[in-house]
Backbone bond lengths (Angstrom), bond angles and torsions (degrees), N, CA, C in turn:
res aa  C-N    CA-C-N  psi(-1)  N-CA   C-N-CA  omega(-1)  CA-C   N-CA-C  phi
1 X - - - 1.458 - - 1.527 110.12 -
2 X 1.467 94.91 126.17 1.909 75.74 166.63 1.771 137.21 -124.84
3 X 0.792 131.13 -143.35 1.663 97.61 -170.21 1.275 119.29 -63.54
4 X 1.241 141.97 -27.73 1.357 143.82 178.51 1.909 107.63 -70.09
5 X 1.246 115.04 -27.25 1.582 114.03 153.43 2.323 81.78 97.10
6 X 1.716 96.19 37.85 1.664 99.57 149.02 1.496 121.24 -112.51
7 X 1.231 123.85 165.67 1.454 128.62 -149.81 1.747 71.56 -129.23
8 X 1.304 133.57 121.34 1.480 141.63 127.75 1.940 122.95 -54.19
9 X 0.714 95.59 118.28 1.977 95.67 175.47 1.426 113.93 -154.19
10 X 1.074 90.55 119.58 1.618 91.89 171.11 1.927 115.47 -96.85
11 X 1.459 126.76 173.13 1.401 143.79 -138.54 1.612 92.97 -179.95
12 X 1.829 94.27 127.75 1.318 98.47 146.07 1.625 116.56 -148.50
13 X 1.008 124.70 167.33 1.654 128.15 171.02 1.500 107.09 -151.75
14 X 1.603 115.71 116.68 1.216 116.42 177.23 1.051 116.98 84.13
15 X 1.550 128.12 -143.23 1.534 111.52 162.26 1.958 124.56 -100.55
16 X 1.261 92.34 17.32 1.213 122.48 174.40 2.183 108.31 -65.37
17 X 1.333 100.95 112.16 1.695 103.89 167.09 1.906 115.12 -123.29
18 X 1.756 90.59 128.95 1.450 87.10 175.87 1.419 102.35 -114.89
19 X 1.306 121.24 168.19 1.265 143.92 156.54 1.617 111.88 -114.83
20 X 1.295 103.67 139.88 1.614 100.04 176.64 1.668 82.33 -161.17
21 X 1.943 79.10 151.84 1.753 118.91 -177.56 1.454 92.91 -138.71
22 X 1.624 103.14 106.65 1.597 115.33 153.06 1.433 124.88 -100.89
23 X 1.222 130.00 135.85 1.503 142.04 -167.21 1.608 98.53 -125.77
24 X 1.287 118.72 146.35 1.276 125.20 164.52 1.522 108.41 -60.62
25 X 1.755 121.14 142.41 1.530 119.08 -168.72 1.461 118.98 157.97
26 X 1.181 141.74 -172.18 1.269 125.37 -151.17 1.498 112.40 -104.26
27 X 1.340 130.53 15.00 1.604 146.00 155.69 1.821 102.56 117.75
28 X 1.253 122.61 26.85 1.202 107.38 -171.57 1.825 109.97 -79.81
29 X 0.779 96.12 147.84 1.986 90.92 -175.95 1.742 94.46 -147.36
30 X 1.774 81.48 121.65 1.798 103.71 171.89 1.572 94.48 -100.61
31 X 1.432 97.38 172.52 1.316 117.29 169.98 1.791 106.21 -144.53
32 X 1.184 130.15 102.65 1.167 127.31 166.47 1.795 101.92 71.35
33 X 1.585 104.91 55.87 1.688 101.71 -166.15 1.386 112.02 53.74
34 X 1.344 131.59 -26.47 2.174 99.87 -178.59 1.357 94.70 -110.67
35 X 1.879 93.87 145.21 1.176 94.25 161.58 1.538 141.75 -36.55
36 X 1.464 123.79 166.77 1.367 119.57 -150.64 1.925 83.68 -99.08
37 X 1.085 155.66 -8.82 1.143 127.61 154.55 2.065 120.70 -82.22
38 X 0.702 101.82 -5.71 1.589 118.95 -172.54 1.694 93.23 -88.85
39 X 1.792 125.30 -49.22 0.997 113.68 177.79 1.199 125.06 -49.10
40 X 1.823 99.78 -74.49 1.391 118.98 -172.24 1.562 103.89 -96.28
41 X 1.183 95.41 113.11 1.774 97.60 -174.57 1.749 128.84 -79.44
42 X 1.775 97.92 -27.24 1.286 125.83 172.16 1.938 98.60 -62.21
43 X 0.958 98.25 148.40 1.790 119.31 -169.76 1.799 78.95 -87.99
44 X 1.182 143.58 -44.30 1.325 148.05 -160.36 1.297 112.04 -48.73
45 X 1.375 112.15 -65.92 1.602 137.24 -178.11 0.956 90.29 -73.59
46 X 1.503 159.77 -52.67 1.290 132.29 -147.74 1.105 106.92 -84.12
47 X 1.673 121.18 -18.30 1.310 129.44 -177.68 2.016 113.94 -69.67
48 X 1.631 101.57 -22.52 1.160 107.60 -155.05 1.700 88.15 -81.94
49 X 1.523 99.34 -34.26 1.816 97.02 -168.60 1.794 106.35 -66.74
50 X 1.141 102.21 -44.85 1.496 114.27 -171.14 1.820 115.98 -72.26
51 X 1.172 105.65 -1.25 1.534 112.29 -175.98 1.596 93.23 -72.05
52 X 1.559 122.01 -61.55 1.461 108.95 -157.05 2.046 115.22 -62.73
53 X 1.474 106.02 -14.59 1.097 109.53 166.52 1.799 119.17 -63.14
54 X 1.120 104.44 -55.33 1.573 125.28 160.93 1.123 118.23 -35.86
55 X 1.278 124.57 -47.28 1.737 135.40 -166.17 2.338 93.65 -83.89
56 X 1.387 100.41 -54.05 1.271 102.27 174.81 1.337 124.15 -82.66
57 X 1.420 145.08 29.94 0.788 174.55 -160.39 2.126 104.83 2.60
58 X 1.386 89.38 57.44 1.421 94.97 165.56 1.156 116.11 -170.33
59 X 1.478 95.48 99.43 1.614 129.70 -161.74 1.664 101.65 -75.08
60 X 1.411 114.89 -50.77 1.221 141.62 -160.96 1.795 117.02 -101.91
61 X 1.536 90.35 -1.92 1.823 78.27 178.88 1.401 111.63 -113.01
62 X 1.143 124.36 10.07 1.774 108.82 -176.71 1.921 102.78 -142.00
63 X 1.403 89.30 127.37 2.130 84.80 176.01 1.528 105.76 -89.78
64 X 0.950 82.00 161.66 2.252 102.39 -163.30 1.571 103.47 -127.38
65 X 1.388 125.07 120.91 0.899 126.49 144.70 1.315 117.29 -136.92
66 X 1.692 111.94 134.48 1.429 133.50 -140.42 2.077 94.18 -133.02
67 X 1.308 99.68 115.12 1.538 103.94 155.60 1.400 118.73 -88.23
68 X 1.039 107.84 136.19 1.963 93.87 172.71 1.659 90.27 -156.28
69 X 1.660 94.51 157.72 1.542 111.42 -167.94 1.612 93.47 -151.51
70 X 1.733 116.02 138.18 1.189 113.41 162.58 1.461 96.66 119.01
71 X 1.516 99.61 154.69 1.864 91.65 155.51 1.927 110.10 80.31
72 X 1.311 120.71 166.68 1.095 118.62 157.84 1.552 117.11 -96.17
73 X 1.463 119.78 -165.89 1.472 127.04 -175.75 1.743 108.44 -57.95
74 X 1.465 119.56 -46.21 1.074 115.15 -172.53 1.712 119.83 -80.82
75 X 0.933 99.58 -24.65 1.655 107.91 174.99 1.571 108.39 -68.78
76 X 1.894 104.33 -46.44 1.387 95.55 166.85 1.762 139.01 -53.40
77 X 1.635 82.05 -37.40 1.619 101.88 -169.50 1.902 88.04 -43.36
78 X 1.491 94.10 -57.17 1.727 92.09 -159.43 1.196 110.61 -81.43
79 X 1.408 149.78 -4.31 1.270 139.43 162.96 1.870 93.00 -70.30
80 X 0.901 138.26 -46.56 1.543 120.21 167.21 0.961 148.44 -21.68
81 X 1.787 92.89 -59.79 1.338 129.47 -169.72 1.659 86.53 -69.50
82 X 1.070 125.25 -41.95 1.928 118.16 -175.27 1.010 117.38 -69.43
83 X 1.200 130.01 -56.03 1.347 119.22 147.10 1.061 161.98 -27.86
84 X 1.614 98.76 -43.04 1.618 118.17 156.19 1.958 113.37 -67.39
85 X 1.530 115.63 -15.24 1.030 103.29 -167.74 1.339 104.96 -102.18
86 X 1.216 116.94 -21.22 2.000 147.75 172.46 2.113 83.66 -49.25
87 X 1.470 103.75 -63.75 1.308 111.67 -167.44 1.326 135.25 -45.39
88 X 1.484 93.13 -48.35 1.894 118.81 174.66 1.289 105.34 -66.67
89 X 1.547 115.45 -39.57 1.410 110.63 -173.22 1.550 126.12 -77.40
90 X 1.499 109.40 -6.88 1.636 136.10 155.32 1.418 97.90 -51.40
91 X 1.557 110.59 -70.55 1.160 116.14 -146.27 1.513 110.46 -68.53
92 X 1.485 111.03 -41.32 1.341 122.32 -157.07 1.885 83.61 -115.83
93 X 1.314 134.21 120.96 1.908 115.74 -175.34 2.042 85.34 -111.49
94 X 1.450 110.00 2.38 1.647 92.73 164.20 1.787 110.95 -88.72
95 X 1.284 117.75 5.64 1.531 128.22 177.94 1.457 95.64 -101.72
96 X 0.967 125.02 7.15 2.074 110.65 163.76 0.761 95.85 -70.21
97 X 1.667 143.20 -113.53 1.101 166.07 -155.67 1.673 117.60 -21.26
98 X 1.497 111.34 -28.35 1.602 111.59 156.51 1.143 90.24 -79.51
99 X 1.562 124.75 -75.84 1.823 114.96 -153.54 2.007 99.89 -30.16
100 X 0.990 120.58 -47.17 1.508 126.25 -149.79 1.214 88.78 -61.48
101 X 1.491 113.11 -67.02 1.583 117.95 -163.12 1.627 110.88 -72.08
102 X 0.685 120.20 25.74 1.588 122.54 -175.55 1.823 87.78 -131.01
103 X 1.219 117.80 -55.08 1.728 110.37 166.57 1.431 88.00 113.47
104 X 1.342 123.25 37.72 1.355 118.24 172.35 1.845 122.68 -91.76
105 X 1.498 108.28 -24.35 1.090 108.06 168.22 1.591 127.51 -70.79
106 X 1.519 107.73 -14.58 1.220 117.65 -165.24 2.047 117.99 -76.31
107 X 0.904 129.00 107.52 1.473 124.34 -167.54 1.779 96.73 -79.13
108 X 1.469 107.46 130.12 0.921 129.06 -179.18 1.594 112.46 -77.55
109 X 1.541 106.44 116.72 1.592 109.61 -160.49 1.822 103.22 -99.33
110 X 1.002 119.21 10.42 1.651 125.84 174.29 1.304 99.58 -66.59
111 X 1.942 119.82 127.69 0.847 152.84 140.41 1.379 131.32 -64.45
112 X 1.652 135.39 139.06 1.385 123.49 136.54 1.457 108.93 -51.06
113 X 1.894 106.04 140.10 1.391 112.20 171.46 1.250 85.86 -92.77
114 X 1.492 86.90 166.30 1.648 105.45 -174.39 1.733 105.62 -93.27
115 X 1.462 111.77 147.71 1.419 112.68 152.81 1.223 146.11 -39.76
116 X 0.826 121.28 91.44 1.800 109.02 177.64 1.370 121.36 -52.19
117 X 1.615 104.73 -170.87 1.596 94.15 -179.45 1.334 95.93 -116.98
118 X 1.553 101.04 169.28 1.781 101.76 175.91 1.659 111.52 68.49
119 X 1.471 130.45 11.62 1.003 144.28 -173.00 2.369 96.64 -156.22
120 X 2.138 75.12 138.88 1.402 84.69 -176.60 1.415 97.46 -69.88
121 X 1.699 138.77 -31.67 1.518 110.97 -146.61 2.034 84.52 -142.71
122 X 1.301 103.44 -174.02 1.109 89.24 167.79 1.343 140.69 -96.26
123 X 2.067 106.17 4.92 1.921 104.27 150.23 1.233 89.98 -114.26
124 X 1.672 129.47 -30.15 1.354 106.82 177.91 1.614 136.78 -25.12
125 X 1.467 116.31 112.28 1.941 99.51 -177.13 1.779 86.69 -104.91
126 X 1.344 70.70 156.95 2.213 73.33 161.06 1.732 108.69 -82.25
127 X 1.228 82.02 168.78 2.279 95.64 -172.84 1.374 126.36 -49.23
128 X 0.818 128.41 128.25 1.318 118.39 -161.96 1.563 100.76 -103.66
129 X 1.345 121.71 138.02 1.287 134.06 -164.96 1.403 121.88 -138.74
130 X 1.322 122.77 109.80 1.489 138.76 -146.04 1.498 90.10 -81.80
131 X 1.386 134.82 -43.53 1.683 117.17 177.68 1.350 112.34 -112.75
Protein backbone atom coordinates (compact mmCIF):
# COMPACT_ATOMS: atom_id res chain seq x y z
CA UNK A 1 0.00 0.00 0.00
CA UNK A 2 1.26 3.27 -0.42
CA UNK A 3 0.50 6.54 1.10
CA UNK A 4 -2.68 7.28 -0.63
CA UNK A 5 -3.88 3.64 0.82
CA UNK A 6 -3.62 1.96 -3.26
CA UNK A 7 -2.49 -1.60 -3.66
CA UNK A 8 -0.41 -1.76 -7.26
CA UNK A 9 -0.60 -5.50 -8.80
CA UNK A 10 0.03 -6.64 -11.77
CA UNK A 11 -1.79 -10.07 -13.75
CA UNK A 12 -1.17 -11.82 -16.73
CA UNK A 13 -2.78 -14.70 -18.91
CA UNK A 14 -1.46 -15.46 -22.29
CA UNK A 15 0.02 -12.64 -23.87
CA UNK A 16 -2.34 -10.50 -22.23
CA UNK A 17 -0.69 -7.77 -19.28
CA UNK A 18 -2.72 -5.96 -16.69
CA UNK A 19 -1.90 -3.41 -14.25
CA UNK A 20 -4.36 -2.57 -11.60
CA UNK A 21 -4.67 0.17 -8.67
CA UNK A 22 -7.33 -0.61 -6.03
CA UNK A 23 -8.28 2.10 -3.41
CA UNK A 24 -10.87 1.65 -0.79
CA UNK A 25 -14.48 3.11 -2.37
CA UNK A 26 -17.79 2.37 -3.56
CA UNK A 27 -17.03 -0.73 -6.21
CA UNK A 28 -16.51 1.22 -9.34
CA UNK A 29 -14.07 -0.76 -11.69
CA UNK A 30 -12.52 0.82 -14.98
CA UNK A 31 -10.65 -0.98 -17.36
CA UNK A 32 -8.34 1.07 -19.58
CA UNK A 33 -10.51 4.45 -18.62
CA UNK A 34 -14.16 2.80 -19.65
CA UNK A 35 -16.22 1.52 -17.52
CA UNK A 36 -16.08 -2.26 -16.90
CA UNK A 37 -19.48 -2.96 -18.70
CA UNK A 38 -18.72 -0.75 -21.82
CA UNK A 39 -15.32 -2.68 -21.89
CA UNK A 40 -16.12 -6.19 -21.65
CA UNK A 41 -19.46 -6.50 -23.12
CA UNK A 42 -19.75 -10.40 -22.84
CA UNK A 43 -21.57 -11.17 -19.29
CA UNK A 44 -18.52 -13.96 -19.30
CA UNK A 45 -15.50 -11.73 -18.66
CA UNK A 46 -17.15 -9.51 -16.51
CA UNK A 47 -18.01 -12.41 -14.49
CA UNK A 48 -14.33 -13.52 -14.44
CA UNK A 49 -13.23 -9.90 -13.09
CA UNK A 50 -15.98 -9.68 -10.52
CA UNK A 51 -15.61 -13.27 -9.08
CA UNK A 52 -12.60 -12.34 -6.74
CA UNK A 53 -14.84 -9.60 -5.26
CA UNK A 54 -17.57 -12.30 -4.75
CA UNK A 55 -15.26 -14.91 -3.23
CA UNK A 56 -14.05 -11.91 -0.70
CA UNK A 57 -17.15 -10.68 -0.02
CA UNK A 58 -16.72 -7.01 -0.97
CA UNK A 59 -18.33 -6.30 -4.02
CA UNK A 60 -19.00 -2.68 -3.05
CA UNK A 61 -16.03 -1.51 -1.05
CA UNK A 62 -12.94 -0.91 -3.16
CA UNK A 63 -12.70 1.08 -6.86
CA UNK A 64 -10.48 -0.67 -9.50
CA UNK A 65 -8.87 0.74 -12.16
CA UNK A 66 -7.00 -1.75 -14.37
CA UNK A 67 -4.73 -0.97 -17.58
CA UNK A 68 -4.18 -3.94 -19.63
CA UNK A 69 -2.62 -4.36 -23.15
CA UNK A 70 -2.16 -7.55 -25.25
CA UNK A 71 -4.10 -10.67 -25.69
CA UNK A 72 -7.80 -10.91 -26.58
CA UNK A 73 -11.00 -10.08 -24.31
CA UNK A 74 -10.81 -13.31 -22.45
CA UNK A 75 -7.22 -13.55 -21.60
CA UNK A 76 -7.69 -9.98 -20.51
CA UNK A 77 -10.79 -10.61 -18.52
CA UNK A 78 -8.41 -13.03 -16.51
CA UNK A 79 -5.15 -11.31 -16.32
CA UNK A 80 -7.44 -8.75 -14.27
CA UNK A 81 -9.21 -10.92 -12.44
CA UNK A 82 -5.35 -11.75 -10.89
CA UNK A 83 -4.63 -8.79 -10.17
CA UNK A 84 -7.64 -7.66 -8.75
CA UNK A 85 -7.31 -10.68 -6.47
CA UNK A 86 -3.23 -10.05 -5.84
CA UNK A 87 -4.98 -6.53 -4.78
CA UNK A 88 -7.73 -7.43 -2.21
CA UNK A 89 -5.34 -9.65 -0.71
CA UNK A 90 -3.00 -6.40 0.05
CA UNK A 91 -5.80 -4.87 1.30
CA UNK A 92 -7.59 -7.43 3.29
CA UNK A 93 -4.01 -10.22 4.15
CA UNK A 94 -7.02 -12.48 5.96
CA UNK A 95 -8.25 -12.90 2.03
CA UNK A 96 -4.83 -14.73 1.03
CA UNK A 97 -5.36 -17.91 2.15
CA UNK A 98 -8.89 -18.29 0.27
CA UNK A 99 -7.46 -16.39 -2.84
CA UNK A 100 -4.53 -19.19 -2.58
CA UNK A 101 -6.71 -22.11 -2.10
CA UNK A 102 -9.15 -21.33 -4.66
CA UNK A 103 -5.78 -20.73 -7.05
CA UNK A 104 -6.67 -17.25 -7.74
CA UNK A 105 -3.43 -15.62 -7.11
CA UNK A 106 -1.69 -17.94 -9.31
CA UNK A 107 -0.97 -16.43 -13.07
CA UNK A 108 -1.59 -18.91 -15.52
CA UNK A 109 1.72 -19.66 -17.46
CA UNK A 110 0.07 -21.66 -20.63
CA UNK A 111 1.26 -20.58 -23.90
CA UNK A 112 0.16 -20.89 -27.66
CA UNK A 113 2.59 -23.57 -29.09
CA UNK A 114 4.03 -22.48 -31.97
CA UNK A 115 3.57 -23.89 -35.56
CA UNK A 116 5.87 -25.92 -37.08
CA UNK A 117 6.92 -26.03 -40.50
CA UNK A 118 5.79 -28.38 -43.19
CA UNK A 119 2.69 -28.86 -40.99
CA UNK A 120 -0.74 -26.94 -41.26
CA UNK A 121 -1.13 -26.41 -37.31
CA UNK A 122 0.98 -27.00 -34.54
CA UNK A 123 -0.01 -31.05 -33.94
CA UNK A 124 -1.91 -30.85 -37.03
CA UNK A 125 0.27 -33.21 -39.71
CA UNK A 126 -1.03 -33.40 -43.22
CA UNK A 127 -2.63 -37.04 -44.42
CA UNK A 128 -0.68 -39.56 -44.52
CA UNK A 129 -0.82 -41.72 -47.63
CA UNK A 130 0.41 -45.32 -47.94
CA UNK A 131 0.96 -45.08 -52.01
Amino acid sequence: LDADGRSYTIGSRKTARAQCWIVPGNGQVYVNGIRLPEYFRDMVNREVIVKPFEVANCLMKYNTWAIVSGGGHSGQAQAVAVAVARGIAIHDSTKENLFKKLGMLMIDTRQVERKKTGQPGARKKNTWVRR
